[in-house]
N, C-alpha and C positions, 0 to 999 in steps of 0.2 A: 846816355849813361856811359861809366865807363867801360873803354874795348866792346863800341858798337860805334859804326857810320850811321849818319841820316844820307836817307835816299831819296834822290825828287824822282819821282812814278813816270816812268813814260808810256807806260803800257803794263794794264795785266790784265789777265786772263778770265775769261768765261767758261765756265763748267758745270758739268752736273754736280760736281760737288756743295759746290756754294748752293746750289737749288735743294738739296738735302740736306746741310746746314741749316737754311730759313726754315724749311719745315720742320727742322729738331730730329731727324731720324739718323744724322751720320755722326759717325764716332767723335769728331772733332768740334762737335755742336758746341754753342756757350751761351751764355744767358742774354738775351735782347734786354738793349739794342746793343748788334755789335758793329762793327764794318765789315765786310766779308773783303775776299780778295786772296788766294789760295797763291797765287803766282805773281812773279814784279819783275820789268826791268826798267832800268834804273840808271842815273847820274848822284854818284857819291859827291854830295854836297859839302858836309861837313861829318870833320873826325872828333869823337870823343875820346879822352885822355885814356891814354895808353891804346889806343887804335891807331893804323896808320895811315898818317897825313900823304902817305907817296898814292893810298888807293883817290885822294881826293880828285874828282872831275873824269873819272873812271866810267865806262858802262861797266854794267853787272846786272850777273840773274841771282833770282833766290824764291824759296820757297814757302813763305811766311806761314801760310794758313790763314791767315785771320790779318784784315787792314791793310791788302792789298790795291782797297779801291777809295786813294787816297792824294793829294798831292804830295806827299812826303812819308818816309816812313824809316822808325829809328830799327836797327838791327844789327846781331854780334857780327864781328869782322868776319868767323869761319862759316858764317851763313850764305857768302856771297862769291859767286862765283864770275870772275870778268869773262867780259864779251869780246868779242874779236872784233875789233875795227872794219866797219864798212856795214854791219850786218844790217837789216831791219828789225828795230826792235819787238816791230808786232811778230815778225816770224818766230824772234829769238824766244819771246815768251810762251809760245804756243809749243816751246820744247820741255818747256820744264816742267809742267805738269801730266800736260801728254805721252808726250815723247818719251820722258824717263819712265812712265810708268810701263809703256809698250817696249823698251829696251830692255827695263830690268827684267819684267815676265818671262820675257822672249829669254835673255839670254842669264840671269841667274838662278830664276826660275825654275822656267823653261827646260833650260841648255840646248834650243831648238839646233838642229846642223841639218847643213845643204842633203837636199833631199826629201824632206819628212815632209809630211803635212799636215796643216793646220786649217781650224776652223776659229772664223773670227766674227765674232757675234757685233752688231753694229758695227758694220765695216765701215760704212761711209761717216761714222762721228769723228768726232776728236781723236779717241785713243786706237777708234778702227783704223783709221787714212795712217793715222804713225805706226801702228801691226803693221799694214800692207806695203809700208814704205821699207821698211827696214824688213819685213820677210823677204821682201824681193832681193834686199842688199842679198840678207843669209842666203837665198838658194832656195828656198822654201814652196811646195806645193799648197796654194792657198787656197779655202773657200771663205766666202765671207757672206752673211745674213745683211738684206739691207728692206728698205721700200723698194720695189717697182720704179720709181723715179730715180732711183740714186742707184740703179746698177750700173749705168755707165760708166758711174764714179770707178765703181769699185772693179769693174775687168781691166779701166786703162791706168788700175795703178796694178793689175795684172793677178788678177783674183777672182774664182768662177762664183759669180754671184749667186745666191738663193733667196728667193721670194717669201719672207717667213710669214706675211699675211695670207700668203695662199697656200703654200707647199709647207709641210711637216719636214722640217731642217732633218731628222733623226732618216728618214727613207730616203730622202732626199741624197745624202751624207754615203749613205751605205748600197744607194744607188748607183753610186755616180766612183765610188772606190773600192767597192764588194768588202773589205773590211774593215774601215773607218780611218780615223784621224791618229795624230800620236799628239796633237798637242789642242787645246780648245781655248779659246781668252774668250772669258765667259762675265760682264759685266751688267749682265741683267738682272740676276738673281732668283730669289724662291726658286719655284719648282722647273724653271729655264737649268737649272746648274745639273740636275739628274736627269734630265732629255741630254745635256750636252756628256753628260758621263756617257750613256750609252751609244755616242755615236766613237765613241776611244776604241781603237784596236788594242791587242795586247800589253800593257806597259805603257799606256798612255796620261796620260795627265789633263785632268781641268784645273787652268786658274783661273778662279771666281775674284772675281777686284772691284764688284758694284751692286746695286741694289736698284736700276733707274725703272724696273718694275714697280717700286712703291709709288711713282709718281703718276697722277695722269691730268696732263697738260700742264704739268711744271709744280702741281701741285699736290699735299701725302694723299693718297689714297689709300680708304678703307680704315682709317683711326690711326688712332699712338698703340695698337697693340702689333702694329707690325714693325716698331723696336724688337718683341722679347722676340714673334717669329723670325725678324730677320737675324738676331742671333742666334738660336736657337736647331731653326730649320739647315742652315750650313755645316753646321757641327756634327747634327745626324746626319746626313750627306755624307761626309767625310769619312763618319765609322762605319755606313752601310759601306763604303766603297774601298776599307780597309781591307774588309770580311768578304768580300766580291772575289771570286777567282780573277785569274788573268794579271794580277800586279798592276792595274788601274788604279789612279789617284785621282782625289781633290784636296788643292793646293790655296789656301788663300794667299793673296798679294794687298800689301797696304802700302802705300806709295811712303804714308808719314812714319809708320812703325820700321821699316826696313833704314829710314833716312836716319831715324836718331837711335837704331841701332848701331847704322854702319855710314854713317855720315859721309865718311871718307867716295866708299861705292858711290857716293848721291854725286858728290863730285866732281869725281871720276865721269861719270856717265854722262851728265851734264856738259861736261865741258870737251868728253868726245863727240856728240850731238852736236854740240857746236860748231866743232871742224870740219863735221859732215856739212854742217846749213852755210859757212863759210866758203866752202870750196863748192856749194852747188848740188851735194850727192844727194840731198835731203831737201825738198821744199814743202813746209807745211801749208794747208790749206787753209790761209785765211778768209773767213765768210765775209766778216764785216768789219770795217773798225767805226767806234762808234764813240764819241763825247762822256766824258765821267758823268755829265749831269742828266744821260739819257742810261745809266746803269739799270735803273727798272725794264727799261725796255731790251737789257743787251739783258738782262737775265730769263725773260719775256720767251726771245724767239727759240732758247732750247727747251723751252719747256712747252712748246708750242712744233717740237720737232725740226 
């Protein structure tokens, strides 16, 4: 159409989102059958009239939401953000949905600065490894919730892990610092977000940015009435924790509302992320990379943990 490039797909992303999507409970849902595909990068193929011909044969990232997991894909010119020469594109994609989501928390958010600490709930996923990569940048005193198997992950990207199958994160937390955290990235949701309130010292902050509690093994658990709770139950969160002494908050984060707020910010941050993955300061953790025609199965293994 016109003032949109077509994009040949080199790579996009795998997330819990898309697995919330199929089951109809995340905000960005749509009517089956769709494509899913949240994240893309990409070779600018061809330009539509009044788009530009100079972006053609370009890498680039973007954030579609929806029909990422496609060989081609049309989209507006200001959606797409170029890549830097040399990079990998599976690293590159694993920024832009992760990575800016753990940038923006942290630092629009957030405002996290060297010193403070923070609790990061699924450290070792997607959006935990890019928390613990870029806490470390900031300066940041980290704990992070994982399995038992995956704390390795999480101390050698420099983060005191905690065993949430065995150990109560809230004693644990308040063990191990006597008065808590000042910041929490809390993407589990329900009744996860006010155990992680209470581990906040004075003036601290929960951002809630996930629901991957509704799922179990990739799949909704418990009906379609945990749509009205999971909006419902955060909102009252939020005003118990208004009315709460101490100037403690809960903050939502939306990765897609903050984008088409502030577009610009998505940008921006994206394509500083970049420079970080370009120059080496940032290396995301690729699991797998896996064939578009084996997508069942790459949606499969996070829903499978």
């Amino acid at each position: 159409a016109s003032g949109e490039l077509r994009v040949r797909t080199i790579a996009a992303g795998v997330s819990f989102a898309e697995l919330l999507m199929r089951e109809g409970i995340h905000p960005e849902k749509t009517t089956l059958p769709f494509t899913p595909g949240w994240d893309i990068v990409g070779i600018v193929d061809e330009a539509g009239e009044g788009a530009s011909h100079a972006m053609v044969g370009k890498m680039v990232a973007a954030l579609p939401i929806h029909g990422g997991y496609a060989q081609f894909i049309c989209l507006p010119e200001d959606e797409l953000t170029p890549v830097p020469t040399g990079v990998d594109p599976a690293e590159a994609v694993s920024l832009v949905l992760n990575y800016v989501t753990a940038y923006q928390m942290m630092h629009r958010l957030g405002h996290a600065s060297a010193g403070q600490r923070v609790l990061i709930h699924g450290a070792a996923g997607g959006v935990g490894t890019a928390l613990l990569q870029l806490g470390r940048l900031a300066g940041l005193e980290m704990y992070g919730t994982a399995s038992l198997a995956s704390h390795q992950i999480v101390s050698d990207l420099g983060a005191m892990p905690i065993d949430y199958e065995r150990d109560d994160f809230v004693k644990e937390i308040h063990r191990l610092t006597s008065d808590g955290v000042d910041v929490v990235f809390d993407g589990v949701g329900e009744a996860n977000v006010w155990r992680s309130f209470r581990t906040l010292r004075p003036g601290g902050r929960v951002i809630a940015y996930g629901f991957t509690s509704f799922l179990r093994k990739g799949q909704l658990a418990g009906g379609l009435r945990y749509r009205l709770r999971g909006i419902l139950r955060p909102a009252w969160y939020a005003v118990r924790a208004f009315v709460s002494p101490g100037r403690r908050r809960i903050l939502p984060y939306s990765i897609q509302y903050l984008k088409r707020w502030k577009l610009a910010w998505f940008r921006e941050d994206l394509g500083a992320l970049l420079e970080l993955l370009r120059d080496g300061t940032i290396k995301p953790m690729v699991a797998e990379r896996i064939p578009l025609t084996e997508a069942r199965r790459a949606q499969e293994l996070p829903g499978q943990g």
